[in-house]
C-alpha positions as CSV (number, residue, x, y, z in Angstrom):
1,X,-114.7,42.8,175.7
2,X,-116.9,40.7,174.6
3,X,-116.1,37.5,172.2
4,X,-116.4,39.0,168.7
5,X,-114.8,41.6,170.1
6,X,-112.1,39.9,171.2
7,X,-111.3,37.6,167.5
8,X,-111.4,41.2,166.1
9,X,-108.4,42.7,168.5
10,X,-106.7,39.7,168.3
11,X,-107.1,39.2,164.5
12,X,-105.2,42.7,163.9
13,X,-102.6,42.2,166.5
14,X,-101.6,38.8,164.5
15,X,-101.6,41.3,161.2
16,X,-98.9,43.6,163.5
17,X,-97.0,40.9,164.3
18,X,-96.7,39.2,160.8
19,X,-95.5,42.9,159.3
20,X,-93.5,44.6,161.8
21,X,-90.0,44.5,163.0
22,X,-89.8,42.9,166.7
23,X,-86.8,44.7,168.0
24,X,-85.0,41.5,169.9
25,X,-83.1,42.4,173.6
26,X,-79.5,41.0,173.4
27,X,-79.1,37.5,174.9
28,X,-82.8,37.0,174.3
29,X,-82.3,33.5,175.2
30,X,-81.3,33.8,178.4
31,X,-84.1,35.6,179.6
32,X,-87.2,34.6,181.0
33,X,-90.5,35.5,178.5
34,X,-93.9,35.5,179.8
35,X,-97.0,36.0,177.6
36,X,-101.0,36.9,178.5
37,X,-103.1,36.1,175.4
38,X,-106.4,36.8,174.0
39,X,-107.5,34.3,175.3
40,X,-111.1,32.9,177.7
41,X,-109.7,34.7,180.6
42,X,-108.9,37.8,179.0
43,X,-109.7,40.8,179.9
44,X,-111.0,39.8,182.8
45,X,-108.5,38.1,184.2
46,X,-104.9,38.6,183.0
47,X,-102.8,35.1,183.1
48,X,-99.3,34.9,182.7
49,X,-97.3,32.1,181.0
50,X,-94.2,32.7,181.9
51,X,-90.9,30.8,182.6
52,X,-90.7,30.2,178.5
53,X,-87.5,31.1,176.5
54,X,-86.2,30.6,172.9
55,X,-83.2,29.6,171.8
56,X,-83.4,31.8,168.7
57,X,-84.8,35.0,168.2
58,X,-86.7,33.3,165.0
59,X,-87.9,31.3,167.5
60,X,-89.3,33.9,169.3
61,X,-90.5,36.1,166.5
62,X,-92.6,32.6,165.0
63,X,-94.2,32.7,169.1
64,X,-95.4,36.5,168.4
65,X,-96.9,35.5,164.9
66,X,-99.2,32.3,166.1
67,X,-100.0,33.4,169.2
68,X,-100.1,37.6,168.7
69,X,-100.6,38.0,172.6
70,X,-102.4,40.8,174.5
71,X,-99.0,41.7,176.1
72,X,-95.7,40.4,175.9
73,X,-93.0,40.5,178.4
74,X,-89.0,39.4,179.1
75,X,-87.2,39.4,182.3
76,X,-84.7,41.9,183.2
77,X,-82.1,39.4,184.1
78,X,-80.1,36.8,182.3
79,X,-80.3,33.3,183.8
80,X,-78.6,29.7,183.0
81,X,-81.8,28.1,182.6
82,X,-84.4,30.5,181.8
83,X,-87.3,28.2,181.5
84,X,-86.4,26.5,184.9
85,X,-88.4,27.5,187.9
86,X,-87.4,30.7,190.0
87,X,-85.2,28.8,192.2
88,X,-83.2,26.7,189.5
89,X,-82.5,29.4,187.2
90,X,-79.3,30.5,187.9
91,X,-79.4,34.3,187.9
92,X,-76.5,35.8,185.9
93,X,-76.9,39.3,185.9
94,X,-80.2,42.2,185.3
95,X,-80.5,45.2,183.4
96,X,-81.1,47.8,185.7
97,X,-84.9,49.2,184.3
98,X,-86.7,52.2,185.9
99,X,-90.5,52.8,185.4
100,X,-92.3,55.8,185.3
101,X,-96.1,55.6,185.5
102,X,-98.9,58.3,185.8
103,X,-99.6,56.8,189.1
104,X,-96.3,57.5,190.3
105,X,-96.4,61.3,189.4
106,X,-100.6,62.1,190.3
107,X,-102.3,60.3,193.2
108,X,-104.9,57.7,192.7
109,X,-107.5,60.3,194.2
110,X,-106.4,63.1,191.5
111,X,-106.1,60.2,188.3
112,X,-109.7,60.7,187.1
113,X,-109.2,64.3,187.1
114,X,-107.1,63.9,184.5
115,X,-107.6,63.0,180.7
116,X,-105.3,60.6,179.4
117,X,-103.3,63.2,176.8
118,X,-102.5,65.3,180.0
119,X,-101.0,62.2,182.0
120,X,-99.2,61.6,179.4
121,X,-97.5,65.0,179.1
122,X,-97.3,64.6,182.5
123,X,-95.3,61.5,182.9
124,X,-93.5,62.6,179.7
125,X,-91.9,65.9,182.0
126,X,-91.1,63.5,184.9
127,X,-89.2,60.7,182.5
128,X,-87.3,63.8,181.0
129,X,-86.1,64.6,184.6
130,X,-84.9,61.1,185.1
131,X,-83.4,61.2,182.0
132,X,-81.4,63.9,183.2
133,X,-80.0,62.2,186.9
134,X,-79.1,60.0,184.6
135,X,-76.8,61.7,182.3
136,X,-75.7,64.1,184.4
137,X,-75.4,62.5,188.4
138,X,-75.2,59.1,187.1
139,X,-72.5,59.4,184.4
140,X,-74.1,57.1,182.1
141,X,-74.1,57.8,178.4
142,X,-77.4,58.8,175.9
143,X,-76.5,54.8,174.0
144,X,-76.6,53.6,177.6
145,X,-80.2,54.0,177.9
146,X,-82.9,52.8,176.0
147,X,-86.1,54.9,176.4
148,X,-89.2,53.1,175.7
149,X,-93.3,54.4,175.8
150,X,-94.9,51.5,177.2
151,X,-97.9,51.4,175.1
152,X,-100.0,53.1,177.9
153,X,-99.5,55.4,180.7
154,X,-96.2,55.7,181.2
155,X,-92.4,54.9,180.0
156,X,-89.2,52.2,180.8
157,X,-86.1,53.1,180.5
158,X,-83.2,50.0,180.3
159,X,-79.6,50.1,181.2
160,X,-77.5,47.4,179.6
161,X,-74.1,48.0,180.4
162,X,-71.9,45.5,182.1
163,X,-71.4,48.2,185.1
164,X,-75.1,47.6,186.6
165,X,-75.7,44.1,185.6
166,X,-74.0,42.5,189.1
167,X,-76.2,45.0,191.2
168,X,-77.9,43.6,193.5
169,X,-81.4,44.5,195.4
170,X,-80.2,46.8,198.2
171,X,-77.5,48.5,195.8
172,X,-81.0,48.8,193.2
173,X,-82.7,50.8,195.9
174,X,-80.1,52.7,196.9
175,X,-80.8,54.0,193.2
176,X,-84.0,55.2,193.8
177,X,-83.7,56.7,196.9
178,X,-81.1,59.1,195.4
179,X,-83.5,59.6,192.8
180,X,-86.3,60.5,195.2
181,X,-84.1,62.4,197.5
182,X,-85.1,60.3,200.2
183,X,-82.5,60.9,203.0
184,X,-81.6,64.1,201.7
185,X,-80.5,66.8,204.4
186,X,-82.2,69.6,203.9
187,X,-80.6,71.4,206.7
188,X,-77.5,70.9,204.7
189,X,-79.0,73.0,202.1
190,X,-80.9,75.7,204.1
191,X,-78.2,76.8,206.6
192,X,-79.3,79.1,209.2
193,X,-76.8,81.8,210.0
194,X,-75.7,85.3,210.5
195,X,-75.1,86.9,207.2
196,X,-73.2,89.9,205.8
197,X,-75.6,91.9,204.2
198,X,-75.1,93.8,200.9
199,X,-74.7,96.9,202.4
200,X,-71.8,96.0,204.7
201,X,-73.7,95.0,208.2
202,X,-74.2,91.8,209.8
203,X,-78.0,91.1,209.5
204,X,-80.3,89.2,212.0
205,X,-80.2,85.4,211.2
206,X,-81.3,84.6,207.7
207,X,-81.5,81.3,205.7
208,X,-78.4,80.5,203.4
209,X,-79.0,78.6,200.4
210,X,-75.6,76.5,199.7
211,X,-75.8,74.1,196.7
212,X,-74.0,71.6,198.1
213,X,-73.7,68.6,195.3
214,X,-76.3,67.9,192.4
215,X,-79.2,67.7,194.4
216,X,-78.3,71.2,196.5
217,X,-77.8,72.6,193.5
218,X,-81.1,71.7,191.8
219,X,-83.0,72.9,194.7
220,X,-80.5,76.5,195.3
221,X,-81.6,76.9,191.6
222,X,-85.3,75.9,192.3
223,X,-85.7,78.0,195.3
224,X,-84.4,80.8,193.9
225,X,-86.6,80.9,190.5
226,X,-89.6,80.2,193.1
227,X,-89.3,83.3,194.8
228,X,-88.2,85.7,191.5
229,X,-91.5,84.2,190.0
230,X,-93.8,84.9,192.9
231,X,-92.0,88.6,193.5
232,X,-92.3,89.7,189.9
233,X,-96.1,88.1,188.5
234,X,-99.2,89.6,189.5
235,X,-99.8,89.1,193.3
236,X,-103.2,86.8,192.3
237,X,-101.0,85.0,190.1
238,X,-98.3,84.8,193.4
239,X,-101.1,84.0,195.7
240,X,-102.2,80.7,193.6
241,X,-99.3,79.6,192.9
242,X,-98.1,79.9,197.0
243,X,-101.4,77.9,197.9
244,X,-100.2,75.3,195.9
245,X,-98.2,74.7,199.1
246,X,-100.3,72.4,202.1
247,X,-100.8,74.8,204.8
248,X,-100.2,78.0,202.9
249,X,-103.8,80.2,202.9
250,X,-104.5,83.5,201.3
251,X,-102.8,85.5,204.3
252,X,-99.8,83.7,204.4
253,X,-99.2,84.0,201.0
254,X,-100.0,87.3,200.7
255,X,-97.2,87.9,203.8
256,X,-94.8,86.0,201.4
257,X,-95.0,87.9,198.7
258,X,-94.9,91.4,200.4
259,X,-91.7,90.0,201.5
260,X,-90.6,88.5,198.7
261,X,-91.1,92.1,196.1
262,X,-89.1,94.2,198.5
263,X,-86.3,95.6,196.6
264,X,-83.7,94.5,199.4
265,X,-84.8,91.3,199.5
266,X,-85.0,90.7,195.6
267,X,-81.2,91.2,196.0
268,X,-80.6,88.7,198.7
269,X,-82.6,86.1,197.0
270,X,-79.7,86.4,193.8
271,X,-77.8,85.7,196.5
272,X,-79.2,82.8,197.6
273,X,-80.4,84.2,201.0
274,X,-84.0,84.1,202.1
275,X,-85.4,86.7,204.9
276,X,-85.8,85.5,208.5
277,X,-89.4,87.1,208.0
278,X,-90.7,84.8,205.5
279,X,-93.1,82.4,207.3
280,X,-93.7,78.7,206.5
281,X,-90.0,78.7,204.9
282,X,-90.1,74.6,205.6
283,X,-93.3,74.1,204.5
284,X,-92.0,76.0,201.0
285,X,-88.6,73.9,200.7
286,X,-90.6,70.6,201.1
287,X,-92.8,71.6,198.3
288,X,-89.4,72.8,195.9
289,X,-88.1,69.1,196.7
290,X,-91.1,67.0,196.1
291,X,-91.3,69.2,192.4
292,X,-88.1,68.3,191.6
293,X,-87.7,64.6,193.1
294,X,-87.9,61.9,190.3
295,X,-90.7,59.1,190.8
296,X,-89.6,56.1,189.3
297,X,-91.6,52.8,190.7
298,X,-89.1,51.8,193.0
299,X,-89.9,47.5,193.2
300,X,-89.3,47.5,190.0
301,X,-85.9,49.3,190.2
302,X,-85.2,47.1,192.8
303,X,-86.7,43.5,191.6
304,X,-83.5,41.9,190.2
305,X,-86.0,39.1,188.5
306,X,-88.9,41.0,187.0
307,X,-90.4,41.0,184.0
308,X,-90.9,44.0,181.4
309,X,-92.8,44.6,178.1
310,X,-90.9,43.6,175.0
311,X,-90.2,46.8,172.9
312,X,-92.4,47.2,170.0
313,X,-94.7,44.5,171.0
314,X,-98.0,45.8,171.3
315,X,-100.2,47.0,174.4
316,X,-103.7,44.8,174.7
317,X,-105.2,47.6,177.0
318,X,-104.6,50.5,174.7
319,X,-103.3,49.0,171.3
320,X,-100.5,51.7,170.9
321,X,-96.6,50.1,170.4
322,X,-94.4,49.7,173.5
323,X,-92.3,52.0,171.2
324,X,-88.5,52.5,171.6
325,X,-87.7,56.6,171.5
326,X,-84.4,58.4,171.0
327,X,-83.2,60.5,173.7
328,X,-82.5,63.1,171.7
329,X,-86.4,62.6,169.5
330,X,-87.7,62.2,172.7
331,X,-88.7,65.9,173.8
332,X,-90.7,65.9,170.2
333,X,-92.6,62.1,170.5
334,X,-95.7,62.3,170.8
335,X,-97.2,58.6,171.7
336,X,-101.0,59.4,170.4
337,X,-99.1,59.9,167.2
338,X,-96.1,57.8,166.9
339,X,-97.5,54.5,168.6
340,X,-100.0,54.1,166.9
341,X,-99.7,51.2,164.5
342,X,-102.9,50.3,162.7
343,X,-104.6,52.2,159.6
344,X,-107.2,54.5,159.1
345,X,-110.0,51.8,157.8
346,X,-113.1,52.6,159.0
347,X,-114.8,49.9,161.3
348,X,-118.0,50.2,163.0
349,X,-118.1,50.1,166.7
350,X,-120.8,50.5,169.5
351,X,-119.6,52.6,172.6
352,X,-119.9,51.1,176.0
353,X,-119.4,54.4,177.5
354,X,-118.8,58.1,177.2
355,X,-115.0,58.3,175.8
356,X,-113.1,60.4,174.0
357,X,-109.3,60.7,172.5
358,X,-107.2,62.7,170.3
359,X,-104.9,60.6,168.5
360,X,-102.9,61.1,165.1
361,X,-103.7,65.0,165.1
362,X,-108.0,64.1,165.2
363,X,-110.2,64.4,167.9
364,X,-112.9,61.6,168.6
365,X,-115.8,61.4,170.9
366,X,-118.2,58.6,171.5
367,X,-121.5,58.6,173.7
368,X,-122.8,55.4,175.2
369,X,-124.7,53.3,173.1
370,X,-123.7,55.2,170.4
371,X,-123.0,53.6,166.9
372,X,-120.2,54.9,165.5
373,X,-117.8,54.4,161.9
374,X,-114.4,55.1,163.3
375,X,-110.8,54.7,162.0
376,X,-109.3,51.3,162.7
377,X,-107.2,53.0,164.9
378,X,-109.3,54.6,167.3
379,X,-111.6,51.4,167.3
380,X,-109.0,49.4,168.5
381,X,-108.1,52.2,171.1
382,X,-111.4,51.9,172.2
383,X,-112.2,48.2,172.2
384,X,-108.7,47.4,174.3
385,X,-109.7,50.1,176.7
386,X,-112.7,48.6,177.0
387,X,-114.9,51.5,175.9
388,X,-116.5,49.9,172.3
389,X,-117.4,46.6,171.5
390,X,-117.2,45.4,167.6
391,X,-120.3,45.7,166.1
């Protein structure tokens, strides 16, 4: 981003942050804020100013206006002294925040063969999951959580309530490894056993599905949908889907579904009991678990002290609103629609690169070195992602 480039972005985050509404976290001023502008370093080099606070939220809202930063951030925790260093703060208590990133659900290898709409109805599927273990294994309530898009590839959600703010690290991680079934028995789950067939007889040994607490009975449902789905699609449909699985090939699979379409069997699996015949039957339940496991980033679960963006601040690397999102609006949000904040103006740009995005219903593609008259929108998408300089 080069200097023109960079008054331009900055000059139409200022107009955001004279006109919107900053939604303010409760006890803003105890928490620690921390701020990277637009300014020499940036992008380059992204420097924090942290250890600021304000001691009203007009105070705080003036900061946003002068300064209209890049990205804007407040601490999880409450503290005594909130601009002190880390060690004379006086911690008082955190929200207890979960982040869910594309990174967290596709590898870094598999990222770039991804566009960025489909990691973001990715990420979208894996938040609604956690939104789930929350409601229903956690017991908290839908005006418990706020769910927040954070203004790129991913979303926060934030737990207020006096319950979780004492937690401490170990109790924080102890969160996440419920939520990513780390620990989990398996064998718990997939008994091994003797089992009375339908017909009367006491069968060779078979596998017994028990759904033994939440997670048992997310997987019991899991496995069982797995093996209707490959017994009743077409068997190249089966076979794909089966080599999903590490270490599953085209003979294997084929095995599994000959096994799995048998009318006998069919009837077990309603049961909840899998043939002794099927082969790689570990390899299968390791692949159910990982597909239903949650992925939050666990050290910042865990991190008692960090930092997290301000909702409806804005995003310097994508220019879309860290927007705050109903649970129940949520399955309908779409972020390349309802986070984006700036007009349809047109502004001329040059492209840096090949790049292209759908956002507000439009498609828009860009070749290098390409002049191009582009909503305002867009253009900033661009320029913050680094793709179009201001021309």
């Amino acid at each position: 981003m080069n200097e023109k480039t960079k008054r331009f972005v900055r000059s139409k985050f200022e107009e955001y942050y004279r006109r919107a509404k900053i939604e303010i976290p409760r006890e803003s001023w105890m928490r620690e804020w921390g701020f990277v502008l637009f300014d020499q370093y940036f992008p380059e080099k992204m420097v924090m100013r942290r250890h600021k606070s304000f001691a009203t939220s007009k105070d705080l809202v003036n900061y946003l206006r002068e300064n209209a930063p890049a990205h804007a951030y407040h601490s999880a925790a409450i503290y005594k002294y909130p601009s002190a260093t880390m060690a004379n703060k006086g911690w008082l208590g955190a929200d207890l925040i979960f982040d869910l990133d594309a990174d967290h659900v596709i590898s870094e290898a598999e990222l770039s063969k991804y566009s960025y709409e489909d990691l973001l109805i990715l990420v979208k599927k894996e938040t609604m999951k956690l939104v789930h273990f929350l409601l229903d294994d956690f017991g908290f309530r839908a005006d418990d959580i706020e769910l927040v898009f954070s203004g790129s590839r991913g979303y926060h959600l934030h737990i207020k309530t006096e319950e979780v703010r004492g937690l401490g690290s170990r109790e924080r991680r102890e969160i996440v490894d419920y939520l990513t079934a780390a620990g989990l028995d398996m064998d718990r789950i997939f008994v091994k056993g003797k089992i009375r067939t339908l017909d009367g007889c006491v069968g060779k040994e078979s596998t017994l599905l028990k759904p033994i607490g939440s997670w048992g009975k997310r997987l019991y449902r899991e496995t069982i949908d797995f093996f209707q789905k490959i017994s009743e699609v077409e068997e190249d449909e089966a076979v794909e889907e089966l080599r999903k699985i590490k270490g599953i090939g085209d003979k294997r699979a084929r095995e599994i579904i000959r096994i799995a379409k048998e009318e006998k069997q069919k009837e077990e699996i309603k049961r909840g009991i899998l043939s002794p015949d099927i082969p790689m039957l570990e390899k299968i339940r390791d692949h159910l678990k990982a597909k239903i496991k949650d992925t939050p980033d666990e050290p910042v679960t865990s991190d008692i002290k960090r930092l997290i963006r301000l909702p409806t601040s804005l995003h310097g690397k994508s220019s879309l609103e860290v927007k705050p999102v109903r649970i129940e609006a949520f399955k309908d949000f779409d972020p390349l629609e309802d986070a984006v904040v700036f007009g349809d103006s047109p502004v001329e740009i040059s492209a840096a690169r090949n790049s292209s995005i759908e956002m507000k219903g439009e498609r828009y593609e860009v070749e290098a070195s390409e002049i191009a008259s582009l909503p305002e929108h867009v253009a900033l998408y661009f320029m913050c992602k680094g793709a179009a300089e201001i021309k």
